[in-house]
C-alpha positions in Angstrom: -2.5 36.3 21.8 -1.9 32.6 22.8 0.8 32.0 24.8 1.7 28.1 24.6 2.8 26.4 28.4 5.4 24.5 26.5 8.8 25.8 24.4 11.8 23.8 22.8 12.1 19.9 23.1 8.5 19.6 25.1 7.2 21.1 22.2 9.3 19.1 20.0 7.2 16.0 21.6 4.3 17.7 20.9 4.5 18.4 17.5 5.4 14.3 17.0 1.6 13.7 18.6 0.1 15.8 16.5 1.7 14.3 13.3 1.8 11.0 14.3 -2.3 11.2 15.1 -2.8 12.9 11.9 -0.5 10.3 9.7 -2.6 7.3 11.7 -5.9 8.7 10.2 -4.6 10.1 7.1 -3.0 7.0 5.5 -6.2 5.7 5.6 -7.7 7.9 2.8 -4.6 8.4 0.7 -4.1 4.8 0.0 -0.6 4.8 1.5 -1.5 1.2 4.0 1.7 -0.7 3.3 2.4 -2.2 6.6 5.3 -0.6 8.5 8.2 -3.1 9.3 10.1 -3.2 13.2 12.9 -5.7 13.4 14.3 -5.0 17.3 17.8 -5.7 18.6 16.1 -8.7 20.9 14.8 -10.4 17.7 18.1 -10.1 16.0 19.9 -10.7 18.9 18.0 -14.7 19.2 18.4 -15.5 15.8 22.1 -14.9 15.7 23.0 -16.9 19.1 20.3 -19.9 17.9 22.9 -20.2 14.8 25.9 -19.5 16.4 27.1 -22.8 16.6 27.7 -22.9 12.8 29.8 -19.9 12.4 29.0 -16.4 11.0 27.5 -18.3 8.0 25.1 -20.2 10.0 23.8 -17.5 12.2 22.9 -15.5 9.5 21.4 -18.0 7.7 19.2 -18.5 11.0 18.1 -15.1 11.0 17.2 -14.8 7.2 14.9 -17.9 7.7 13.4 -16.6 11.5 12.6 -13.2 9.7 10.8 -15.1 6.6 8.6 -17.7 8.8 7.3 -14.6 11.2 7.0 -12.6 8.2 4.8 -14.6 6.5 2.5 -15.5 9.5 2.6 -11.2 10.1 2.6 -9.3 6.7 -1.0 -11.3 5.7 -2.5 -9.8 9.1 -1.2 -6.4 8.2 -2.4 -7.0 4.3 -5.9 -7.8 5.6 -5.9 -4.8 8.2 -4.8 -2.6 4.8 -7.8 -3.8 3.4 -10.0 -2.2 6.4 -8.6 1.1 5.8 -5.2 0.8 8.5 -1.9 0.8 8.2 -0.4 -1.9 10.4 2.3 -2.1 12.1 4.6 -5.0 12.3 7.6 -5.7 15.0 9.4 -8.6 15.2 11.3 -8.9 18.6 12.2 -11.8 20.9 8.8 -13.2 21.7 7.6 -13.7 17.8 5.6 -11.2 15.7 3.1 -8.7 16.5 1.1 -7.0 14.5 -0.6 -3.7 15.9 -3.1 -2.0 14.2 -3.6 1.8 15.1 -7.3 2.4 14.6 -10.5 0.4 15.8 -10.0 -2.9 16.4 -11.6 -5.5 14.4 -14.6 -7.3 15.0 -16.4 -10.2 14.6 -15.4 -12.7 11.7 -13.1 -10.6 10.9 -11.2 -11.4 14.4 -10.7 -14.8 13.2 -9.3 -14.4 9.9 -7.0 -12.1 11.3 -5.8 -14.4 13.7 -5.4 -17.7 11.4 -4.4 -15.9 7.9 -1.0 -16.0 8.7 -1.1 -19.4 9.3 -3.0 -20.2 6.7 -0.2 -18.3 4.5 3.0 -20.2 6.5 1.3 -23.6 5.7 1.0 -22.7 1.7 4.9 -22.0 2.2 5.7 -25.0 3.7 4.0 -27.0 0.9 5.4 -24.8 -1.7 8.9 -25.0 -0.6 8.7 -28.9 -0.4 7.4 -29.1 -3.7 10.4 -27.2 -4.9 13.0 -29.0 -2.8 11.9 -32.0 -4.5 12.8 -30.7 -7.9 16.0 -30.0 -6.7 19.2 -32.1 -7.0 21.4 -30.5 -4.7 21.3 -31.9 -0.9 22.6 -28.6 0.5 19.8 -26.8 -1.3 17.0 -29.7 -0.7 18.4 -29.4 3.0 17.8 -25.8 3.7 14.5 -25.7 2.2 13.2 -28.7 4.0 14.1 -27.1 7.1 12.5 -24.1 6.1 9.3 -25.7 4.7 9.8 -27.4 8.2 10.0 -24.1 10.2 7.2 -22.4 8.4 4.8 -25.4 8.8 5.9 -25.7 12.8 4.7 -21.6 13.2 1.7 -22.3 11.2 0.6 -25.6 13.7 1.2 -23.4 16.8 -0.5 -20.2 15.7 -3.7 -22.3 14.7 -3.5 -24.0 18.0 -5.3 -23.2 21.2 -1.4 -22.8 22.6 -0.6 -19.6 23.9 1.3 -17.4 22.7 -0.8 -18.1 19.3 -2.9 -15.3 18.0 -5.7 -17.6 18.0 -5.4 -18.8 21.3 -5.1 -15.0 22.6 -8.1 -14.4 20.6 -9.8 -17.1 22.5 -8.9 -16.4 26.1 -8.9 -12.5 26.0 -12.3 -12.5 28.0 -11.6 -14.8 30.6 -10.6 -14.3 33.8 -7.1 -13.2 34.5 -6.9 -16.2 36.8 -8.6 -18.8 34.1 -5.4 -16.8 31.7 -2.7 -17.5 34.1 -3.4 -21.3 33.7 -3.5 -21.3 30.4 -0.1 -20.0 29.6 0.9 -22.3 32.6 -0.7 -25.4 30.6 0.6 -23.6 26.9 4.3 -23.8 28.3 4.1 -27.2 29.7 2.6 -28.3 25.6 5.4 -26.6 24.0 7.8 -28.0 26.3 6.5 -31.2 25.3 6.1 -30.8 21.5 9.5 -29.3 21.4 11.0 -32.5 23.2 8.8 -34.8 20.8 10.4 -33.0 17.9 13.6 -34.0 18.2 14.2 -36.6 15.5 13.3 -33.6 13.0 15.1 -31.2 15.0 16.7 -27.9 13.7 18.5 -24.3 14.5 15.4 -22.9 13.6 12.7 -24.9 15.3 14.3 -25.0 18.4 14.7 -21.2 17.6 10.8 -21.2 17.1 10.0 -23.2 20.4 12.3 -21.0 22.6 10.4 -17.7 20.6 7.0 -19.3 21.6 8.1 -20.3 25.1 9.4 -16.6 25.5 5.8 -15.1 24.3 4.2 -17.5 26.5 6.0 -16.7 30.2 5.4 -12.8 28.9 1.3 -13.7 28.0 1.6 -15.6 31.5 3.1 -12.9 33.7 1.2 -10.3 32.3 -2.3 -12.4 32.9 -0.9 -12.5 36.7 -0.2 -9.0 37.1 -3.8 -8.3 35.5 -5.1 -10.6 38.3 -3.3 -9.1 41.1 -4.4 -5.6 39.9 -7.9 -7.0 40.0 -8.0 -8.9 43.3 -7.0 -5.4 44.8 -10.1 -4.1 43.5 -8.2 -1.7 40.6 -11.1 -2.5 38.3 -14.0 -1.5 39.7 -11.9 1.9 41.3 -11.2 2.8 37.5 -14.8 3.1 37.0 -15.9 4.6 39.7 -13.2 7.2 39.2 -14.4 7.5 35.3 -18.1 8.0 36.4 -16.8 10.9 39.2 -14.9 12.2 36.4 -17.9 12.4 34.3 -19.8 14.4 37.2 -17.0 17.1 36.6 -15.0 16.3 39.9 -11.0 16.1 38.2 -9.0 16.7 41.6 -10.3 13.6 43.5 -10.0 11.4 40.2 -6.3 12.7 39.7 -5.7 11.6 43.2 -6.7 8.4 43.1 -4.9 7.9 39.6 -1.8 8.9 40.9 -2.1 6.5 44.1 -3.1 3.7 42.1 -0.3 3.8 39.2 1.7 3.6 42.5 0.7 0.1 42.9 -0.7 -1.0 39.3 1.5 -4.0 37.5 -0.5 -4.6 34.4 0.0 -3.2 31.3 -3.6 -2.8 30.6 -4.6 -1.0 33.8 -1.6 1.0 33.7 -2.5 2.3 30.1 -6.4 3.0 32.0 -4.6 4.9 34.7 -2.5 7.0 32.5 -5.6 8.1 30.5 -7.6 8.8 33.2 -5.1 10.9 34.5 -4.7 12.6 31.7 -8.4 13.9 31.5 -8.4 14.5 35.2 -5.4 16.8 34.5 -6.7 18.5 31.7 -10.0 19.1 33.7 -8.5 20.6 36.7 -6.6 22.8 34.2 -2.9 21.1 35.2 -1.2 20.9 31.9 2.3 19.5 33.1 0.3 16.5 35.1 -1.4 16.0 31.7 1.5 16.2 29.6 3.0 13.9 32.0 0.8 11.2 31.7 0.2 11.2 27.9 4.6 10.8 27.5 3.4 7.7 29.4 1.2 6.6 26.9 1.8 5.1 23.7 1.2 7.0 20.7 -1.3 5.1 19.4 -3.4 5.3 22.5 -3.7 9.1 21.5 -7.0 9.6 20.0 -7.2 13.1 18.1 -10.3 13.9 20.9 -7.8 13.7 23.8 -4.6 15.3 22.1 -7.3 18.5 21.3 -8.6 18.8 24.6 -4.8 19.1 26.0 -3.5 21.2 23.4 -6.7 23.8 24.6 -5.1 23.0 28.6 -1.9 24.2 27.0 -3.8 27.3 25.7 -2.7 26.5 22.3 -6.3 26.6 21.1 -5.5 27.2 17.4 -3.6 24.4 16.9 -5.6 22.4 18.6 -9.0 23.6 16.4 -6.3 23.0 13.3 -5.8 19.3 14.4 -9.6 19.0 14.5 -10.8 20.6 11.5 -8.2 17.9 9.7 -9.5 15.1 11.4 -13.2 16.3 10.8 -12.0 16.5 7.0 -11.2 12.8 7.6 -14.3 11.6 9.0 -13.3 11.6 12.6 -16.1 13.5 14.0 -18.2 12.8 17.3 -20.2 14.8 19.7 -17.2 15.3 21.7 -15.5 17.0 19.1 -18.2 19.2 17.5 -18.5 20.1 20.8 -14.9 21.0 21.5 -14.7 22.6 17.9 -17.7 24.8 19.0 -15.8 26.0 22.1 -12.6 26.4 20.3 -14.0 28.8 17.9 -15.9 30.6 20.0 -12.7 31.2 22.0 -10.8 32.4 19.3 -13.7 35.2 18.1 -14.5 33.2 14.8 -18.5 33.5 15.1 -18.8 32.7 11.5 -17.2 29.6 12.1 -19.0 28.7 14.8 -22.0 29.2 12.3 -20.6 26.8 9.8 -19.8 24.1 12.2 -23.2 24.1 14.4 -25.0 23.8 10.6 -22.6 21.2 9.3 -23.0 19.4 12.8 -26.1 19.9 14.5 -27.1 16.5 13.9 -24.4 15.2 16.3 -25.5 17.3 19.4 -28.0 16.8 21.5 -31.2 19.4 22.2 -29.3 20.4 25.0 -26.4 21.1 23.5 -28.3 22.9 20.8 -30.0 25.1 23.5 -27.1 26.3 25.3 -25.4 26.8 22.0 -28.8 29.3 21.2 -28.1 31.0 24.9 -24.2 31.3 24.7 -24.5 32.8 21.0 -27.9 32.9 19.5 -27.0 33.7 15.9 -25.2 30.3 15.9 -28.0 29.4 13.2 -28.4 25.9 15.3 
């Protein structure tokens, strides 16, 4: 009888993993890939103070047209990540719009459209809405729509420009240096600054709402390039792999060590996220599963793949849940060496030969002759 490490609001947590890794993979077979919409306090929180100045009305009229510019440059990018089989999600929140996509990230020409299709949408709008403001005989309504064709077309310019915080511009610099990065937001801020000055005979609530949202994004892009640089001048890079290939050599204690000293000094997002992986798998190897559960409730849900949730759900000794989450995900086409592999070992720890039959037919192709052999060895009536 299994007897799981974890009871009441730990395994609470649990459960949400499991179902939010089974939803992300699910929703893309059952056709359920309308985008998920985030509107955070910080986002509302902008738009009301940019219209404060004219009154309750004002400010809410503000945050109705903030919300319509960044949801046109977003909901395209999370229509054409639909249409590769994800279900986006969208957040709006004080530094613009961000639209996060939970599965494999796109590649190739697809990269660009992705980046420019929202801008490419928010600079139809802006036409559209001046055609209509010029049918229009009321100079309240020709006002507000002008400003809004305004706003839509000043989101479009700076998301198609080489300006960070634009998608295309983070698209552009993501493989440079985190030095070369750092400049560039530097450089970015000082353009906006500029362009936001130069704007001021066609000044509004919301395009100096829009400038202060870009200028935002931009000091976050910027101090998050310099905390990536400072991680790497301290060598944090090429520790991670050395610690990844030790960990591959089956040596967990020395790599959880060093995970834990270095997320002691680690400022960048993206090496943090590394660290917190790599000390999950170290935990899980040296059989720890409080260190590992520890690290994944570091971890943002969607950098749980279904591999790595498994593997600590077996730590856990919770081994038929953790077969149940991979037979789903198998049924979904999530399938890999890894897996088979853990599958294989699963079964065979739970007593279900026949299953360990069905899976090293259905699978063989995905192991090596190695594997195959020691599968032979360990239970030779696998049929492998």
């Amino acid at each position: 009888m299994e007897t799981p490490f974890f009871a009441g609001a730990e395994t609470d947590l649990v459960e949400q993993w499991k179902q939010s890794v089974r939803t992300r993979f699910a929703t893309r077979h059952a056709g359920s890939l309308w985008p998920r919409v985030r509107v955070t306090p910080g986002f509302m929180l902008l738009a009301l103070v940019a219209g404060a100045a004219s009154g309750v009305a004002g400010a809410l009229a503000t945050a109705l047209a903030l919300t319509a510019v960044l949801l046109a440059q977003e909901m395209p990018r999370a229509l054409l990540a639909a249409a590769s089989g994800q279900q986006a999600k969208v957040e709006l929140n004080g530094f613009g719009g961000h639209t996060e996509l939970p599965g494999p990230q796109l590649r190739g020409a697809s990269v660009v459209g992705f980046a420019t299709i929202g801008s490419l949408v928010n600079g139809a709008l802006a036409g559209v809405l001046v055609l209509v403001a010029r049918s229009l005989h009321e100079p309240s309504a020709t006002g507000m729509l002008r400003s809004l064709a305004l706003g839509q077309l000043v989101w479009a310019v700076l998301h198609l420009s080489p300006v960070a915080p634009s998608h295309l511009a983070l698209v552009l610099v993501q493989r440079l240096r985190p030095q070369i990065r750092v400049a560039h937001a530097v450089g970015s801020a000082c353009v906006l600054w500029l362009a936001a000055v130069s704007a001021e005979p066609h000044r509004s609530v919301l395009t100096l709402a829009l400038f202060a949202i870009s200028l935002a994004g931009c000091g976050r892009v910027g101090v998050e390039a310099y905390r990536s640089s400072r991680d790497r001048s301290i060598g944090l890079e090429d520790a991670i792999a050395r610690a990844r290939q030790q960990l591959a050599r089956g040596e967990p204690e020395p790599v959880a060590r060093f995970a834990q000293d270095a997320l002691q000094v680690a400022r960048s997002l993206e090496w943090r996220r590394e660290l917190y992986v790599l000390l999950a798998w170290a935990s899980i190897g040296k059989g720890d599963p409080f260190m590992a559960h520890a690290a994944l409730q570091a971890l943002p849900e969607r950098a749980l793949d279904p591999y790595l949730l498994a593997a600590y759900l077996r730590c856990c000794n919770r081994r038929t849940e953790a077969l149940e989450l991979l037979d789903d995900m198998h049924r979904l086409g999530y399938r890999s060496r890894e897996t088979v592999k853990l599958m294989l070992e699963l079964s065979f720890a739970l007593g279900d030969f026949e299953k360990v039959r069905a899976i090293a037919a259905a699978d063989s192709e995905l192991l090596t002759s190695e594997d195959l052999a020691l599968l032979r060895q360990v239970y030779p009536n696998a049929g492998a």
